[in-house]
Backbone as CSV, one residue per row, in Angstrom:
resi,resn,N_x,N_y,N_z,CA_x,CA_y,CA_z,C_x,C_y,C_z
1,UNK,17.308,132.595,-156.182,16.919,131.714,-157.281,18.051,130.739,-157.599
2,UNK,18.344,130.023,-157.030,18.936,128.758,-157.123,18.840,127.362,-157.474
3,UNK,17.505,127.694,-158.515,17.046,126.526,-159.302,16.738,127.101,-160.584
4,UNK,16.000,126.098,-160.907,15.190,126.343,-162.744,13.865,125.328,-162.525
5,UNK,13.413,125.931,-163.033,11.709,124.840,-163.043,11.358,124.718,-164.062
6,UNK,10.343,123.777,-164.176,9.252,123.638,-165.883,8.567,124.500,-165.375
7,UNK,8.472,125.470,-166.863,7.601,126.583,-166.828,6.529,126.448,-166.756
8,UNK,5.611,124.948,-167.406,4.205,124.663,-167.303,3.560,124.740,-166.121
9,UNK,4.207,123.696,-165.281,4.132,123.129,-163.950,5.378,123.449,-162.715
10,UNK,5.628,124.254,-162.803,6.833,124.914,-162.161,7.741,123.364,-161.148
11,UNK,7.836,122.271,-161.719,8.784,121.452,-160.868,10.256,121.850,-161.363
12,UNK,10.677,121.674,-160.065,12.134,122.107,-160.040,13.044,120.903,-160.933
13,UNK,13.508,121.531,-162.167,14.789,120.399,-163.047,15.864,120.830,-163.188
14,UNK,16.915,122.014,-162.268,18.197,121.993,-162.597,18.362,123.047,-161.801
15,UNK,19.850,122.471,-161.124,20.368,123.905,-160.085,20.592,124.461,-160.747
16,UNK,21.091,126.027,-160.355,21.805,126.970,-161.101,23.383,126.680,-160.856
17,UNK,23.421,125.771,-159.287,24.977,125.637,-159.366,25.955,124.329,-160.259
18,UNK,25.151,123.617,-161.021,25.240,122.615,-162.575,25.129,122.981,-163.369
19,UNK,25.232,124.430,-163.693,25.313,124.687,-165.178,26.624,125.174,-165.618
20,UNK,26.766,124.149,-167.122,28.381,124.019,-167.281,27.989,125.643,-168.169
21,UNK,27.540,125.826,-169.814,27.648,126.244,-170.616,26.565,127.014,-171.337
22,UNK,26.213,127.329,-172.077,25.465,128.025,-173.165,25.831,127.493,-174.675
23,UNK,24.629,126.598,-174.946,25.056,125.898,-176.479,23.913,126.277,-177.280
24,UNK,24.351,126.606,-178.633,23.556,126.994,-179.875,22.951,125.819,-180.513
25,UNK,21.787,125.123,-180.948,21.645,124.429,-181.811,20.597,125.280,-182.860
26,UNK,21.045,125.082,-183.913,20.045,125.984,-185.181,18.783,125.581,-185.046
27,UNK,18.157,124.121,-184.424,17.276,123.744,-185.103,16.079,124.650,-183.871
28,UNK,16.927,123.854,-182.688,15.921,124.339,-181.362,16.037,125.775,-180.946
29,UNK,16.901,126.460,-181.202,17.812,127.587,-180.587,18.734,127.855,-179.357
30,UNK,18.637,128.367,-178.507,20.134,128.152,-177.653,19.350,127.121,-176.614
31,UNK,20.447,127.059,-175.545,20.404,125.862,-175.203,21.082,126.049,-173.595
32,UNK,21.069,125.644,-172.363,21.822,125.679,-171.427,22.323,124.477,-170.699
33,UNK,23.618,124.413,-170.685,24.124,122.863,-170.391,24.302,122.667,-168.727
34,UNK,23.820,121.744,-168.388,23.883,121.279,-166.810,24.533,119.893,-166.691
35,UNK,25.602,119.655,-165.929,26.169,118.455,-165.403,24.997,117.665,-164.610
36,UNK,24.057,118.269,-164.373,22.770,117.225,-163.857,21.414,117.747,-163.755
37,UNK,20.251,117.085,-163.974,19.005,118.033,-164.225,18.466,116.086,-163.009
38,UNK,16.699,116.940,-163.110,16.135,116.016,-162.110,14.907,116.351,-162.409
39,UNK,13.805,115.591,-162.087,12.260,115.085,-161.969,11.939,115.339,-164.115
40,UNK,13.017,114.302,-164.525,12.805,114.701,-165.883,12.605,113.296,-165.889
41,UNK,12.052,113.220,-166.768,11.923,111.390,-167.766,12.561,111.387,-169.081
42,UNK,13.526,110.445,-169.522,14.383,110.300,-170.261,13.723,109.278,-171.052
43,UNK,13.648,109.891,-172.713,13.658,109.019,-173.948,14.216,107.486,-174.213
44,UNK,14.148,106.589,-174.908,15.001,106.189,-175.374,16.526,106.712,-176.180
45,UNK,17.183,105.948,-176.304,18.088,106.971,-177.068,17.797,106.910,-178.298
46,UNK,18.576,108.142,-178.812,17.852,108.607,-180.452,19.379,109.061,-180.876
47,UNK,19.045,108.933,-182.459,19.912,109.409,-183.069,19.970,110.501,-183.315
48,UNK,20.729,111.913,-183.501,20.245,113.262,-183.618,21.514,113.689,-184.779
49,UNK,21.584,114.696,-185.675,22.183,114.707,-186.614,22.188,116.716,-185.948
50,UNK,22.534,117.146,-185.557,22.947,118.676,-185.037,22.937,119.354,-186.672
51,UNK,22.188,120.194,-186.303,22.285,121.269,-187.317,23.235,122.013,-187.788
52,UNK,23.876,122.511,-186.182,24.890,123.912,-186.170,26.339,123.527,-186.538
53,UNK,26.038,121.666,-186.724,27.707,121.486,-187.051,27.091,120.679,-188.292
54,UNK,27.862,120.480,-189.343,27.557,120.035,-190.645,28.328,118.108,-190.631
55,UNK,27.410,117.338,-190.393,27.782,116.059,-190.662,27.889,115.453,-188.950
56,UNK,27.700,116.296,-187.885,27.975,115.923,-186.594,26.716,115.544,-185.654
57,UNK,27.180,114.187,-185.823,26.043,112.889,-185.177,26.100,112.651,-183.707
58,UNK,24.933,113.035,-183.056,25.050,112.820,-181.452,23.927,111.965,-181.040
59,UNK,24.686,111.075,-180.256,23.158,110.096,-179.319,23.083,110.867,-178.472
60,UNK,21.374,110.963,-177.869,20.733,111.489,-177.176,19.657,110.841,-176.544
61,UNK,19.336,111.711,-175.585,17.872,110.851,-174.656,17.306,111.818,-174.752
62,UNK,15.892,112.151,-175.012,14.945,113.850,-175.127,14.780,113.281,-173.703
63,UNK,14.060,114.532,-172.780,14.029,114.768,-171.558,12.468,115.386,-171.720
64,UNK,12.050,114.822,-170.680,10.029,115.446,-170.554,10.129,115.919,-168.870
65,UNK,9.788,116.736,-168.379,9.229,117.420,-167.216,8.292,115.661,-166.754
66,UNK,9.028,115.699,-165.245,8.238,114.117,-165.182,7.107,114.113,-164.322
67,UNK,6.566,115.471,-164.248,4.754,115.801,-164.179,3.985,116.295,-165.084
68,UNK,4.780,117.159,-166.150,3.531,117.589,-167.082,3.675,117.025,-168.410
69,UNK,5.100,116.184,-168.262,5.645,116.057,-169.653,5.773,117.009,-170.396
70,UNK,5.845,118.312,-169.998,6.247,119.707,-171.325,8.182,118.796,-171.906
71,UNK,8.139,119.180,-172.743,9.861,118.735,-173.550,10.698,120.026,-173.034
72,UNK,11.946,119.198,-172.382,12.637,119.977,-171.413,13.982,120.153,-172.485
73,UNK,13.977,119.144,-173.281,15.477,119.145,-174.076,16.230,117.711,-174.386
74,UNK,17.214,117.526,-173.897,18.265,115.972,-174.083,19.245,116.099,-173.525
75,UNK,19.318,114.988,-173.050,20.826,114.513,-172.614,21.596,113.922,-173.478
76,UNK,22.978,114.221,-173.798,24.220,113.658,-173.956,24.707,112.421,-174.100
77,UNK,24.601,111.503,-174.863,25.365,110.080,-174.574,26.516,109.856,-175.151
78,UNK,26.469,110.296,-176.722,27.786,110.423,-176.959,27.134,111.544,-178.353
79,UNK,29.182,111.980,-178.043,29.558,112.901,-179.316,30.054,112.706,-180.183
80,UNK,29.664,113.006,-181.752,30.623,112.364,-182.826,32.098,113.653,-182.828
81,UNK,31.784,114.678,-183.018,32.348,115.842,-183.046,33.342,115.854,-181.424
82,UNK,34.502,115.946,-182.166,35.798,115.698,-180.438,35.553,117.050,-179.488
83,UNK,35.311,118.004,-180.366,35.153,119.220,-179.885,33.984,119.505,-178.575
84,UNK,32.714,118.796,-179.235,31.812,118.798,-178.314,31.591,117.719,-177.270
85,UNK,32.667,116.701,-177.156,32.392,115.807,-176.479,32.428,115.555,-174.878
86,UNK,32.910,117.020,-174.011,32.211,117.825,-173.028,31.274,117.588,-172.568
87,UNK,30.440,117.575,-173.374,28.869,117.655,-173.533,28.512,116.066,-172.950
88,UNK,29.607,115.135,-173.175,28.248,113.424,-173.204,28.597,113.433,-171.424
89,UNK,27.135,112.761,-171.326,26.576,112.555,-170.278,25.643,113.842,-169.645
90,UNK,25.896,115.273,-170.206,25.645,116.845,-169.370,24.073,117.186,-169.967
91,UNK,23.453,117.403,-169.636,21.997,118.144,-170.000,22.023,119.069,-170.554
92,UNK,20.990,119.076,-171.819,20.986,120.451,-172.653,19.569,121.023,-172.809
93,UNK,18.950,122.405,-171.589,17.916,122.123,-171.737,17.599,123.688,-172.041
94,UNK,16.091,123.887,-172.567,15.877,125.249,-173.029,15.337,126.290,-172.214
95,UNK,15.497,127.064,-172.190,15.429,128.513,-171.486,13.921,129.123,-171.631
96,UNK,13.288,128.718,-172.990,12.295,128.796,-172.570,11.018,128.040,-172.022
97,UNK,11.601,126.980,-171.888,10.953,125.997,-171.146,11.344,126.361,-169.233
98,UNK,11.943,126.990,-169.161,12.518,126.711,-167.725,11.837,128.558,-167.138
99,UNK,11.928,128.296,-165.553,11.734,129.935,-165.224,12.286,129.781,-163.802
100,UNK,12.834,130.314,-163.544,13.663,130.551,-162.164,12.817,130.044,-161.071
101,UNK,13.416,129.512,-160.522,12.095,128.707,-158.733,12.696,129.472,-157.392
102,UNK,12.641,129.122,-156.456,12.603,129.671,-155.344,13.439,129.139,-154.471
C-alpha cells in the first residue's frame, strides 16, 4: 500500500512516500500532511482563520477528488503563524476521506 485514494471513487491522491506530518485542526479534525497530492482540483484561494491556533490566518486552496469531487482537504499557500509555516505549499488532507490503494 503505497498510495492513498478517494474513498468515494478510489482515485489515487497521495503517496505514502510524501507524507511530511500529522496536523490537528479543531474544526475538521486531524489531518495528514503530504509534500504533494495528485488527480485533485484546487479551489481558489481562500482565507481560513485555524481554529487550533487562536488569531492564526492561513491562505489556502480546498482540494476536491478530480473525479468525484468528494472534499479531500487544502493546500498551503501561506502561513501567518512562523511555527507552522512548514506547512505552505504541503497538502493537508483527511484520513477519512482517503483508504489505502494498491
Amino acid at each position: 500500500n503505497h498510495i492513498y485514494c478517494c474513498k468515494e471513487c478510489k482515485t489515487p491522491i497521495a503517496a505514502k512516500k510524501d507524507f511530511i506530518d500529522r496536523c490537528k485542526t479543531l474544526v475538521d479534525g486531524q489531518g495528514f500532511l503530504f509534500s504533494a497530492g495528485f488527480n485533485v482540483k484546487e479551489s481558489h484561494v481562500s482565507e481560513r482563520i485555524m481554529a487550533a491556533v487562536e488569531d492564526d490566518t492561513n491562505i489556502v486552496r480546498y482540494l476536491s477528488c478530480i473525479k468525484c469531487k468528494a472534499y479531500m482537504g487544502w493546500r498551503y499557500e501561506y502561513c501567518e503563524n512562523k511555527e507552522h509555516q512548514y506547512r505552505e505549499g504541503n497538502y493537508l488532507l483527511f484520513p477519512n476521506n482517503l483508504c489505502p490503494g494498491k
